[in-house]
C-alpha positions in Angstrom: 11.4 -67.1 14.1 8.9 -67.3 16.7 7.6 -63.8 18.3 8.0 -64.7 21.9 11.6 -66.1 21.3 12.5 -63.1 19.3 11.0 -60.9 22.6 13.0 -62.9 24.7 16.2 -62.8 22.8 16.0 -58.8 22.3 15.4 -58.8 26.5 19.0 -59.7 27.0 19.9 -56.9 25.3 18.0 -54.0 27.2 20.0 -51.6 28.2 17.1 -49.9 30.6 15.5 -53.5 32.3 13.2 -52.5 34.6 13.4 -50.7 38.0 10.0 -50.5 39.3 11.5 -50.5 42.7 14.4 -47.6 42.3 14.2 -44.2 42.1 14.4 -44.5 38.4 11.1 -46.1 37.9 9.8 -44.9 35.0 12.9 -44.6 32.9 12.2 -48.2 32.0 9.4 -47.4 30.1 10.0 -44.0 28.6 12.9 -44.9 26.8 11.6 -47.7 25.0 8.3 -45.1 24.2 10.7 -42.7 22.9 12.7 -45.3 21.0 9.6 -45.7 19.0 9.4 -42.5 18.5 12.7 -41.7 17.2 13.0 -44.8 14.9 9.4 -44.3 13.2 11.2 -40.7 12.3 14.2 -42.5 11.4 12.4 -44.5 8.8 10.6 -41.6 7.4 13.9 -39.6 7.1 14.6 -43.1 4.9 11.9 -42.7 2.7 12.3 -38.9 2.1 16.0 -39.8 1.0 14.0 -42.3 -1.2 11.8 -39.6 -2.7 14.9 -37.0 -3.1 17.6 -39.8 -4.5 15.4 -42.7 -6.3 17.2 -45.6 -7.5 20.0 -43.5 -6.6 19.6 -44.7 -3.0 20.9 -47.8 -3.5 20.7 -49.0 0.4 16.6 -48.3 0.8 15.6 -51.5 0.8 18.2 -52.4 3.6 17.9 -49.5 5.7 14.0 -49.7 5.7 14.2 -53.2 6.9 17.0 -52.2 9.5 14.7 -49.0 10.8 11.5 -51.4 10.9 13.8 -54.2 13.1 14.6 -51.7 15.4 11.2 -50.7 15.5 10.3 -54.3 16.1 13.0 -54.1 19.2 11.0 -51.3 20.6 7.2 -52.8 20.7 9.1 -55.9 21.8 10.6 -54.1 24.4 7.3 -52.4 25.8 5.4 -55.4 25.6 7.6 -57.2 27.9 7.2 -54.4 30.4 3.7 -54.5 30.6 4.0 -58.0 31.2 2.6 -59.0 27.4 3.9 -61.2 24.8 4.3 -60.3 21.3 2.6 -63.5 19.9 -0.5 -62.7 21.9 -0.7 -59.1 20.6 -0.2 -60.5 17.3 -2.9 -63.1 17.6 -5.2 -60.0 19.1 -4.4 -57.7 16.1 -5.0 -60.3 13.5 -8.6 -60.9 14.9 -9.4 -57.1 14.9 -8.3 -56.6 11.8 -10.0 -59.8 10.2 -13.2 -58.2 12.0 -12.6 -55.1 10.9 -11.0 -55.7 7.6 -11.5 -59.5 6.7 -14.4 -61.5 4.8 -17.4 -59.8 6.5 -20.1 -62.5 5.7 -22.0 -64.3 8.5 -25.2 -64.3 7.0 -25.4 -68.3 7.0 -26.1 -68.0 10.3 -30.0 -66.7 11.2 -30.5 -65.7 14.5 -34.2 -66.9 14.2 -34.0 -69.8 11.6 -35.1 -72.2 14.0 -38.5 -70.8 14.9 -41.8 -71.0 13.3 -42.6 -68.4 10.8 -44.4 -66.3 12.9 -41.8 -65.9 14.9 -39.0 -65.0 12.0 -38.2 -61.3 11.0 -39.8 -61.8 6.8 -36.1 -62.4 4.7 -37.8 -59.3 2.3 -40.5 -57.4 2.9 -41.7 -53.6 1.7 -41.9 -51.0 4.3 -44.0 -47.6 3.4 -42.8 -44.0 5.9 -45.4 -41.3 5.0 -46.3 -37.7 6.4 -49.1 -37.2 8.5 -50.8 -34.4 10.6 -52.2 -35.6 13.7 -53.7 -33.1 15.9 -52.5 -30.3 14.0 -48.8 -32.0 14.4 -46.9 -33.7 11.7 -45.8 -37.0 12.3 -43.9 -40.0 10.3 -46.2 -43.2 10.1 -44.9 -46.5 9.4 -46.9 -49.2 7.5 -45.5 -52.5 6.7 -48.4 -54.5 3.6 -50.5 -51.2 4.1 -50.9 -51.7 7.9 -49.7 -49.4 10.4 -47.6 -50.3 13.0 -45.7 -48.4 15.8 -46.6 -45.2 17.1 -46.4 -41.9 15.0 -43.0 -40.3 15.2 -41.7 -36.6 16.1 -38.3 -35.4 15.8 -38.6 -35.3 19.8 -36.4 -31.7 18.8 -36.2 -28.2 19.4 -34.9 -27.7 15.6 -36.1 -30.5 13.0 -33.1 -33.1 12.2 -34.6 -35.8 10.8 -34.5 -38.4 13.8 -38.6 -38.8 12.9 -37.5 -41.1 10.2 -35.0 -43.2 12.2 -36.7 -46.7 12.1 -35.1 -46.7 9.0 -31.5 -47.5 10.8 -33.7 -50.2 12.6 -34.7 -51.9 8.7 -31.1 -51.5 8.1 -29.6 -53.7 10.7 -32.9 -56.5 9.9 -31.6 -56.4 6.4 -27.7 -56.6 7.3 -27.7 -57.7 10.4 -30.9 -59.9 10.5 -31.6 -58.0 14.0 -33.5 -55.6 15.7 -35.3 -56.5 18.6 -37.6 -53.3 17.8 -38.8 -54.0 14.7 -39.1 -57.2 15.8 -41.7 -56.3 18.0 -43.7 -54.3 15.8 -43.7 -56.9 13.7 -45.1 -59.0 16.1 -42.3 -61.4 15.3 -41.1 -62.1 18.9 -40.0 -65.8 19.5 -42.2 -66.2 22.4 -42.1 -70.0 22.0 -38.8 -69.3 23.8 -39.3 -68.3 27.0 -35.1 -67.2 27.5 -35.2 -65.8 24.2 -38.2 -63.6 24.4 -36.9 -62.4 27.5 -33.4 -61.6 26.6 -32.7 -61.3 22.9 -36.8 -59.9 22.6 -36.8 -58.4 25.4 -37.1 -54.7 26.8 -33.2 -54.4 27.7 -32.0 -55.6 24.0 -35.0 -53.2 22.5 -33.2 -50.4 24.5 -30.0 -51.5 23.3 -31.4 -51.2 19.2 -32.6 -47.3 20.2 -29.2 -46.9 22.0 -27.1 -47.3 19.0 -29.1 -45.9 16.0 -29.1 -43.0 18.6 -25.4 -42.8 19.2 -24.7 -43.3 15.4 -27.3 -40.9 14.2 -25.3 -38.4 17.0 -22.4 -39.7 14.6 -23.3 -39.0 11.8 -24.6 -35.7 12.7 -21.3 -34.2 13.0 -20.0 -36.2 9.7 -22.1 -34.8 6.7 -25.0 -37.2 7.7 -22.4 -39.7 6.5 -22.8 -38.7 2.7 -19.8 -39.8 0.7 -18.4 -41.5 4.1 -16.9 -45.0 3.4 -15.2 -46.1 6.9 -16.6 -45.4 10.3 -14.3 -44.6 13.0 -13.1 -47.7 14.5 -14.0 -46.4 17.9 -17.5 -46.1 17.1 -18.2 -49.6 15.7 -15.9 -51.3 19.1 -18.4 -49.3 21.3 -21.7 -50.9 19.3 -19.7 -54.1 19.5 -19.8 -54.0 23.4 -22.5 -52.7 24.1 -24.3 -55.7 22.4 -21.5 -57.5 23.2 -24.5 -59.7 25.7 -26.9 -60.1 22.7 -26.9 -62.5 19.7 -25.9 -59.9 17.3 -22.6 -59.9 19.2 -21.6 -62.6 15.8 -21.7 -59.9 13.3 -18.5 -58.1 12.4 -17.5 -54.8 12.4 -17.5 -54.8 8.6 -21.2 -55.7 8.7 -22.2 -53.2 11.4 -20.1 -50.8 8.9 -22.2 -52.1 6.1 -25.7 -51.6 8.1 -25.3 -48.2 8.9 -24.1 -47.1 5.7 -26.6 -48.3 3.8 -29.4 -47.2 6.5 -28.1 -43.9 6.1 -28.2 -44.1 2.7 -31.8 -44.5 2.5 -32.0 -42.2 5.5 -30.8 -39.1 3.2 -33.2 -40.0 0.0 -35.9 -40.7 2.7 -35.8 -37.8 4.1 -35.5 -35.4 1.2 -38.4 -37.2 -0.2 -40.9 -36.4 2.9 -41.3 -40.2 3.4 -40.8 -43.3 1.2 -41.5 -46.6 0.6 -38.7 -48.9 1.3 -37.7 -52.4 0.1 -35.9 -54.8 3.3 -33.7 -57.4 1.5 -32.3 -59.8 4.1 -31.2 -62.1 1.4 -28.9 -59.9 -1.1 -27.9 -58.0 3.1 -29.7 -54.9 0.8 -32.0 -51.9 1.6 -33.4 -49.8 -1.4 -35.4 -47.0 -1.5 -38.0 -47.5 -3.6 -39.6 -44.1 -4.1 -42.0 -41.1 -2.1 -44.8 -42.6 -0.4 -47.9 -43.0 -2.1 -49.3 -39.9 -0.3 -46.8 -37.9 -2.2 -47.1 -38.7 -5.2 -51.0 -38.5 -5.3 -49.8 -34.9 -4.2 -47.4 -34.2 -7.2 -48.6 -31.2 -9.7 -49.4 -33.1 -13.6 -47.1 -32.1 -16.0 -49.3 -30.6 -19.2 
């Protein structure tokens, strides 16, 4: 049966239609909210009997399915007062979920596959994050083929967290994602042959954007063990990265893939920072980031063994 035929069918038997007009506005929808309510419990009570009883409860398969029709009455119900149809929120869900859920692999398409190669993030390249003291301060320095590139990098904290190392969220969403408009840039690999490009998906606002969310993950994962051991990110989280670059080109990944880039950019994040520093490996092809090791300057600095 069709979902919007089934929604209209169950209307004629509402026993609360609406009254947004009478003094009993309200009632419409409550009792629906609470029918929901009362037949999810309904169906647990069905399962505990299941538990208790076994194959002793011969009628479980049948009462589930009644509890879960009546349950179907219910968000048919609501739906129709809030003016939606059920095929719609089905349609809705299914894309969510395939987003969320589904086969997460859009890496056939390359934001930048059309440009020269100057202008194209490198598909694998070996990134190096070493200590330094700089005025008496000490700072993270990033080199990329033994060249430096970017500005030194503080904590920009009261108490040391970390943050210093955070371009390697940025190498994480190049590898997954094959974006970040601010590594782009120190790369020098802005697609400047494109005027409209340069200026929007290059640009200042979509660099902001990059910062914006490895700041409001790293915030995240702050209050979640640094996300060690973590396998899902709350769903809330990934919706709010999704919209807030829902303007940019990297508005094609999925929520599985911006999953995927953070978890493996913290990844490397933990074994980077615990090592001072590190040299990194960017994989755009295997959608991979591996730590590779401490920086050279570490190792130099390591005691022999005798």
């Amino acid at each position: 049966m069709n979902l919007n035929t089934y929604q209209r069918e169950a209307q004629k038997t509402d026993r609360v239609p609406s009254r947004r007009k009478s003094g009993d506005a309200g009632n419409d929808l409550m009792v629906p909210l609470l029918g929901l309510a009362g037949e999810t419990g309904e169906l647990l009570s069905e399962y505990k009997k299941h538990l208790r009883d076994g194959d002793s409860h011969l009628l479980f398969r049948e009462r589930v399915s009644e509890e879960l029709g009546d349950l179907l009455w219910y968000v048919g119900n609501v739906a129709a007062k809030f003016d939606l149809k059920l095929d719609d929120i089905a349609q809705a869900n299914l894309k969510k979920t395939r987003d969320r859920w589904g086969p997460q692999d859009t890496g056939s398409l390359a934001f930048d596959a059309e440009f020269e190669e100057h202008e194209r993030l490198p598909r694998r390249f070996e990134v190096e994050l070493s200590e330094v003291v700089v005025d008496g301060r000490k700072k993270i320095r990033m080199r990329v083929n033994g060249k430096k590139i970017g500005d030194d990098l503080t904590d920009n904290a009261d108490d040391p967290d970390g943050y210093r190392f955070h371009d390697v969220f940025h190498l994480g969403y190049v590898a997954v994602l094959g974006w970040s408009p601010v590594i782009r840039k120190l790369l020098k690999r802005k697609r400047k042959s494109s005027p409209r490009v340069d200026e929007v998906q290059d640009g200042g606002r979509a660099q902001v954007l990059d910062e914006g969310v490895a700041a409001l993950v790293f915030d995240y994962a702050k209050e979640h063990r640094w996300l060690e051991g973590v396998g899902d990110l709350d769903y809330k989280l990934l919706r709010t990265i999704k919209g807030v670059t829902s303007l940019l080109e990297v508005r094609e990944r999925s929520l599985g893939e911006w999953q995927r880039a953070i978890l493996v950019g913290f990844e490397v994040w933990r074994q980077v920072l615990s090592a001072g520093g590190g040299k990194i490996l960017v994989d755009q092809d295997a959608k991979s980031l591996t730590f590779l090791g401490p920086p050279d300057s570490v190792r130099r600095k390591a005691p022999r063994r005798s």
